[in-house]
Structures are given as C-alpha cells and as structure tokens.
N, C-alpha and C positions, 0 to 999 in steps of 0.2 A: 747616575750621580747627579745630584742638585747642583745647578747654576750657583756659581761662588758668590754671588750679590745676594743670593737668598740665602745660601746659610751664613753669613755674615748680618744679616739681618736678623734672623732668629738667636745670632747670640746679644744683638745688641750693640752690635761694632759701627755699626755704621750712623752719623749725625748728617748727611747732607750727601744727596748728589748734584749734580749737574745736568742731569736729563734724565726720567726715566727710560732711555735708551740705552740705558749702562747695561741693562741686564739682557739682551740682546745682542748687544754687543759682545761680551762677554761669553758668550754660548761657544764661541769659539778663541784659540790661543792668544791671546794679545800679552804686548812688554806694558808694564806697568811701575811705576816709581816714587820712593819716599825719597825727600832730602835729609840730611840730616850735619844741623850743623858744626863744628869742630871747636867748642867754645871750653873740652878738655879731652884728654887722652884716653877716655873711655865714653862710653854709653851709658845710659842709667835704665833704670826700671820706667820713667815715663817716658823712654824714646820707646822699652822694648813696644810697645802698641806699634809704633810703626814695624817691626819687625816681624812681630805677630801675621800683621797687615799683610807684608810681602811674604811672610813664610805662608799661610793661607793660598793666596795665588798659587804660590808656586805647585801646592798641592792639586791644585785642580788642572794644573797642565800649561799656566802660563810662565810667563820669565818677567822674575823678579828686577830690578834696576836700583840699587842705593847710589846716591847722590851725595859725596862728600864733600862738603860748599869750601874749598879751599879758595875760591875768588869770594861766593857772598859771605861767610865768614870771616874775611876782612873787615866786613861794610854792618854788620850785623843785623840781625832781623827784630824789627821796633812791636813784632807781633807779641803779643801778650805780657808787655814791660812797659814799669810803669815809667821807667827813666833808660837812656840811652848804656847800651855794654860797653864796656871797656874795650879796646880796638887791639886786635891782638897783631903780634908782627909774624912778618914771614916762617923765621922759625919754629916759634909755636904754634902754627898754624901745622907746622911740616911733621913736628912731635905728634901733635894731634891726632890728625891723618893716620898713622900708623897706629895709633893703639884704636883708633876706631872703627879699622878694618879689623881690627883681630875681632872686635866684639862680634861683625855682621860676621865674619868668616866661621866665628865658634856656632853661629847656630843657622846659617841659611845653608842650603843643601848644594854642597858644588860636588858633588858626585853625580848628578843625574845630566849628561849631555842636552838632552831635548829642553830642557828649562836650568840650564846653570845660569844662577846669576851674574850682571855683571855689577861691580864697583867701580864707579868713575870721579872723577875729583873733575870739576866744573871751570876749575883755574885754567884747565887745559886748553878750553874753547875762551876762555876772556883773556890769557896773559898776551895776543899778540894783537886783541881787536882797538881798533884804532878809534876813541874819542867821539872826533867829530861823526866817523860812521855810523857808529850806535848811535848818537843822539838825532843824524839824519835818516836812518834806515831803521831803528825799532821806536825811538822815543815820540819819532811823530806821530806812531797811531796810539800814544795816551790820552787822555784827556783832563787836563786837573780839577776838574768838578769829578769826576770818577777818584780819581786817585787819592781827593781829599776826602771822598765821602765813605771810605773805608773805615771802619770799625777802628784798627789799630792805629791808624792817622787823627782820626777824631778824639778819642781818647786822650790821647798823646799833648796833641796842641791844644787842649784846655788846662793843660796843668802847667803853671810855673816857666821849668824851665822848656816846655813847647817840641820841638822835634829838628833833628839837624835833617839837611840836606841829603846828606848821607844817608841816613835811616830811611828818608824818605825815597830818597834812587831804589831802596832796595826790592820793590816791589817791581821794577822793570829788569832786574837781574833774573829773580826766580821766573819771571814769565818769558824771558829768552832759554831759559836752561830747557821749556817746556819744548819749546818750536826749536832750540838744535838735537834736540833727542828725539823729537818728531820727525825731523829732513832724516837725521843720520842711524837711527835706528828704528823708525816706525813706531816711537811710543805712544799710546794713542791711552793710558790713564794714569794722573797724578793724585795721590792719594797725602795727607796729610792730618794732624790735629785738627780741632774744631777751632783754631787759632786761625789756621791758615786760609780759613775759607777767601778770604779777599785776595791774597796769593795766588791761590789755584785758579779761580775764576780769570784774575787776571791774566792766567798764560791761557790758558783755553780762550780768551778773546782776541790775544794777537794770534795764536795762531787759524783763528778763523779770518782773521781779516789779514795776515800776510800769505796765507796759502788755500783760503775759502775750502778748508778742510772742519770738521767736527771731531774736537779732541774731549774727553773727558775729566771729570773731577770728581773727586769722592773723600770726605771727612768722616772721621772717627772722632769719638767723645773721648776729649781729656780724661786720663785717670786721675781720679778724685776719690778721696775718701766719702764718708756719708755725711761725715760736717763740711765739706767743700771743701779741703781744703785737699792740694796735692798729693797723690803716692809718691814715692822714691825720695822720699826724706827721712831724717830721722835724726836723733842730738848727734851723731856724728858726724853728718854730712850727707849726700846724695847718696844711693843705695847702688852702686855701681854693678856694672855688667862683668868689669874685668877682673881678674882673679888678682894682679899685683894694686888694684884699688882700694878691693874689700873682699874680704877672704870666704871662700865656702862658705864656711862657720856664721859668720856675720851675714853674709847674703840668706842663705836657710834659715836662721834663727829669724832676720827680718821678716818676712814671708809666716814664721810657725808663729808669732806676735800678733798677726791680722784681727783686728775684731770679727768677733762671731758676726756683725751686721753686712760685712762687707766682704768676706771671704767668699760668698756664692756668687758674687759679681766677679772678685777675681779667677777663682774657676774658668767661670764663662769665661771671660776674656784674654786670660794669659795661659792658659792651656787647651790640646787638641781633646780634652773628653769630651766624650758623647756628654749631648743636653738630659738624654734620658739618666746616665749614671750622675750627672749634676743632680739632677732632681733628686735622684734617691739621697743623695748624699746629706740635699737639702730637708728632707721629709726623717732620715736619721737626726738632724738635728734637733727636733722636736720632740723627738721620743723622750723617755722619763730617764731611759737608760744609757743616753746616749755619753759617752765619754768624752768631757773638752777637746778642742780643741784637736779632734782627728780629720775635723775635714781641712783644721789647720796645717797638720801635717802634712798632708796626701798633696795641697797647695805646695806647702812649700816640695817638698822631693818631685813635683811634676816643673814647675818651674826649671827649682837648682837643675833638673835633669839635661831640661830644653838649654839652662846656660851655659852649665858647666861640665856636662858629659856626665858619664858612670862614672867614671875616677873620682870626679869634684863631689860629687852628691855621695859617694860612700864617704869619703871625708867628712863632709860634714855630716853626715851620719855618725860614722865614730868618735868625732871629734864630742857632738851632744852627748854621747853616752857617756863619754871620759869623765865630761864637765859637769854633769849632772849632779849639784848636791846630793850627799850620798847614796850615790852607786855605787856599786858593788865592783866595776869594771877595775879591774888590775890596771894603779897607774904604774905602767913601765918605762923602760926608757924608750922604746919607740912610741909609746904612747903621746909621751911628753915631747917625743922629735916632733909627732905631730900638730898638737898642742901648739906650740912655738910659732908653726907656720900659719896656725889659724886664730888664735887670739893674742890680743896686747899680750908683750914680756917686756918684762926689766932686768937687766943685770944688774947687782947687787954685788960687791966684794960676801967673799964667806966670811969676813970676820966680823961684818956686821950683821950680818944675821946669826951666826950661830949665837945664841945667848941672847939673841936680842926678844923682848914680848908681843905675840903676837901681834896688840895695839901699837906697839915701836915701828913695827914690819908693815901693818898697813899702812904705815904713813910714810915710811921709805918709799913706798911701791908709788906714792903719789896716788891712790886710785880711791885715797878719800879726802874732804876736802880742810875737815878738822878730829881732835883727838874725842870731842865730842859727840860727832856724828858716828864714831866709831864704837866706842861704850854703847850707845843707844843701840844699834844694832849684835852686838855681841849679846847684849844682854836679853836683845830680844829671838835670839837665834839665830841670827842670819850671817852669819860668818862662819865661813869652812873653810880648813885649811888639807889638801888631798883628800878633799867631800868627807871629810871626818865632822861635825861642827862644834863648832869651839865656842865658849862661855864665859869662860875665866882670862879678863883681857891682859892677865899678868904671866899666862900659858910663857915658858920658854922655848923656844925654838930650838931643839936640838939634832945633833947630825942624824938620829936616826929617821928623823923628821924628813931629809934630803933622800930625794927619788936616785938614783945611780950617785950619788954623792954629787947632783949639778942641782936640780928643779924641786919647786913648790908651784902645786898650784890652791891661789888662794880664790875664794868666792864670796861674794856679796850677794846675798838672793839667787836669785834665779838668770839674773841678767849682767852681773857686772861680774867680771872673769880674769884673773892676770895671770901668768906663769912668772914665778922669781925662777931665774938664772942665776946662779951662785959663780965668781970668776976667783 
C-alpha cells in the first residue's frame, strides 16, 4: 500500500508540510489531529476536508484524533476573518459540542479497535489551569515579533478596527492543545486548513522547545470554488453535515448543482474513488454523448453516502424522483410523508386552498416574492403543481387536487420545491 502523504498528494489534498520527514514518519502508525471549532451545532461541507483528512489516516492504519475547541471556541480563532466572532457563552458552546460529535461520529470509523478515533473537547485540559502558570510556563517561549508576523495577525491589525487581545492569545491555546496531546497521547501530526498554517507551526515550535521532540504539521487547500470563492454555501445558508440542519434532499441536490468546472476537483477531494475511475469519469465528460451532469450525480450519492449512510442517500434519492417536474413517480401518502421531512412545507387551513388559484396558492405558500414574478413564470412554464404543470394562473385548486386529502406539492423549476399541508 502507498505511504498516506503520497496518496494525499496525488489527489491534491495536501498545501504545506512541515518537514519533508512526514513521509517517513508516517511509514508507520501514528495519532494525528484536526481541531474543529464549535461556532454551531453541526459541521459544514468546508470542515468535511478536515474529516476527509482524518478519515484517510485512518484508512492507512493510523488513529484519527478530533479536537472539539470548547475552551478555544470561547476565545475564537482571528484565522481567516476579516473582523472578530461573536463570543459564544458556555451553553452554546455545550449545545454545540454535541451536535458536532454526531457529525464526526456519522462518518469516522468507530468500529475498527486498532484505529478507533478518539473525540476530545480541549476545555477539559484548560477549565482548571491556572493564569498565571500558562503565562509563566507556555507563554514565555512566544515571541511577539513571531506572533505578530503571522499571516492572520497581520491582516487583522491593518484594518480599522485592529485585533483584540483575545484573538490574539489564541494562537498560544491551539499550540498548547498540540504539546498536551503530545505528553498524553503521543500525537506527533496536526493537520488543518491552508488558514491555519501559522497555528500548526506554532505548536510544533513549543512543543520542540518544551520537550526538544519533532512534532509534525501538515495543511490542506481551502475548498473553493473555481471563482474563489467558498464551497458550503448557498442562498440558504451553510451546507450542513447534520440531517436536523439540512435535509438529504438539500445536502444531495447541493452537491448534483456543482458546476461541471469544479466537480472533478470535488471527486478528488471528497470522495474515496480511485484517481484512475476519476479520470475516466473526467474524459466521459468530453465526449459528444456524454449526459449532464452524471458525474454530478455519482458526486453527490458518493458524498451523501459518506454523510448520511444508505438510509439518508436513498431518501434523497426518492425524495429527487418525487420532486422531479413531471415524473411519472406515484405521489402517495408516504411519498409525501417523505417529501415533508426533506423539503420546505407550509400548512395552510383547507379552506383556503380549496377554490383558491393556483397564483393565490403561490403566494400563500410565501415561496414567491410577487404576483408578478408568478404570471411570468406560469406563463413561461415553470410552475407544477404534483409535477403536473400548470399555465392558466386562474387553474382552481380542487380536492381532487389533495394527495390523501392533506398534501400538494408545488414546484418552481427545477429548484424551488414546497409541500402545502392542508389542516
């Protein structure tokens, strides 16, 4: 089997090490660790890289380590913001915490003894250390020409309103997290964003000059689009990991949206296939014959797979074929059971819908923004009502219209999706 630093390298995961001795090092089992910090109750598609990161390792026989920053998640990380976070209190630090083990726990591998990860919350080692000791026993081997000459500190303090104190400590947190994971568990590589390089570096320094040991560091490229700009966005919000965030349906359809420029980078990078069926998949693309958006598909069901299990990824499987302007797929009532858990619904009393005009009903539903923008699209096709589509924006709405005598589902293209709930 190939040394995990090479093929991490041939997909393109890797942006910086810290010694070409990583791969050497690595020849044999080492613990290795992402942080990740608790700034909401799930994970997103740009942490999954870190997870990716750690699931990798774990494949080649080492033991993974997540890092849930419930003490530096207090203090917040100044890495790649252009202004200071919002400082979160205990509680929702503690809400946090637990939905963001579910997300590592849905996909890192705790069945395997020899490499079961472990999940640690970092509060545990800083809730009883005492002030003055940190600042006399870690803080003295900083130096603030180093510490201001960091990337994120530089940045920071040119603009306006400059960098608190706080933001600035937090680079002597993440580098103590390195050296008690060092003493107490032998981690000997931290791995994070292309953000964090001033971070990582930073712990691998104290812990050579507190323990005259060689620890390691190693960064992965930010997911980015091809115009630069972020994965795991989108007009709704962050592209979440957990299921009560953002539903199959939304996560899969995210993913089967990717532009054709960018989708062979996500391949590589957020899925386990071979580079060789990548390639093919890539050289498919070019063909004359080739069908849109299938290598989009094959993306998203390998993801949703890795996120959300078989269950999650048949769902949103069924759930697309339901939704699908006219499909042929029988909306039934458990159809629409499912429907309900995986796109926006509104409940509506019946007696405003029954008799009410389709254009009345889209604008109950709230899911357009004028009576205007409604005609335009009716007339120009784009309005289904149970992927039937509708034209005539004076269409009444009758009970035979109602799925079990409860659901409607109406559609706007390809993308905008609502279940009316009749009560």
């Amino acid at each position: 089997m190939k040394n995990i630093i090479c093929t991490l390298e041939s997909r393109g995961f890797i942006d910086a090490v810290t010694s070409e001795n990583i791969q050497e090092v690595t020849n044999k089992p080492v613990k290795v660790y992402v942080g990740f910090d608790p700034t909401s109750d799930s994970l997103h598609l740009g942490n999954f890289m870190g997870i990716m990161a750690l699931s990798w390792f774990q494949k080649f026989g080492h033991t993974p380590i997540a890092i849930v920053g419930g003490a530096t998640g207090m203090i917040g990380d100044p890495s790649g913001r252009s202004a200071e976070r919002n400082l979160l209190d205990s509680e929702a630090i503690e809400k946090n915490l637990v939905g963001i083990e579910r997300s590592l726990k849905s996909i890192l591998d705790f069945s395997d003894p020899k490499t079961k990860p472990l999940v640690l919350n970092n509060h545990d080692w800083y809730a009883d250390f005492n002030l003055i000791d940190f600042l006399r026993d870690v803080g003295k081997h900083f130096r603030m020409g180093g510490m201001l000459g960091k990337d994120a500190v530089k940045s920071r303090l040119e603009t306006a309103d400059g960098m608190s104190f706080t933001e600035f400590s937090y680079q002597l947190l993440q580098s103590y997290d390195f050296l008690h994971l060092y003493d107490k568990y032998g981690v000997m590589l931290q791995m994070g964003g292309s953000d964090q390089w001033g971070n990582i570096t930073a712990g691998t320094e104290l812990v050579r000059k507190m323990r005259g040991e060689v620890v390691y560091g190693l960064t992965f490229p930010l997911l980015t689009r091809s115009d630069g700009k972020k994965f795991g966005k989108s007009e709704g919000g962050a592209i979440w990991l957990n299921a009560d965030k953002l539903s199959h349906y939304d996560f899969y359809q995210y993913l089967y949206r990717i532009p054709d420029k960018d989708v062979i980078k996500l391949l590589t990078l957020l899925t386990f296939l071979e580079l060789e069926e990548i390639k093919e998949i890539e050289m498919e693309m070019q063909e004359r014959h080739y069908i849109p958006h299938t290598a989009q598909r094959r993306l998203a069901e390998e993801v949703t797979l890795l996120v959300h299990g078989k269950e999650g990824l048949e769902s949103a499987l069924s759930v697309t074929q339901a939704a699908k302007p006219g499909a042929k797929t029988l909306l039934d009532l458990p159809t629409f059971e499912s429907l309900a858990h995986e796109i926006p619904t509104k409940e509506i009393l019946l007696e405003e819908v029954i008799g009410s005009s389709i254009l009345d009903l889209l604008m109950k539903t709230e899911i357009l923004p004028s009576k205007s923008e409604g005609r335009r699209l009716l007339a120009g096709g784009g309005v289904y009502l149970n992927n039937e589509k509708v034209i005539d924006e004076k269409m009444k709405i009758e009970k035979t219209h109602l799925v079990g005598n409860r659901f409607l589902l109406l559609s706007l293209g390809k993308k905008k999706k609502i279940v009316v709930k009749v009560k």
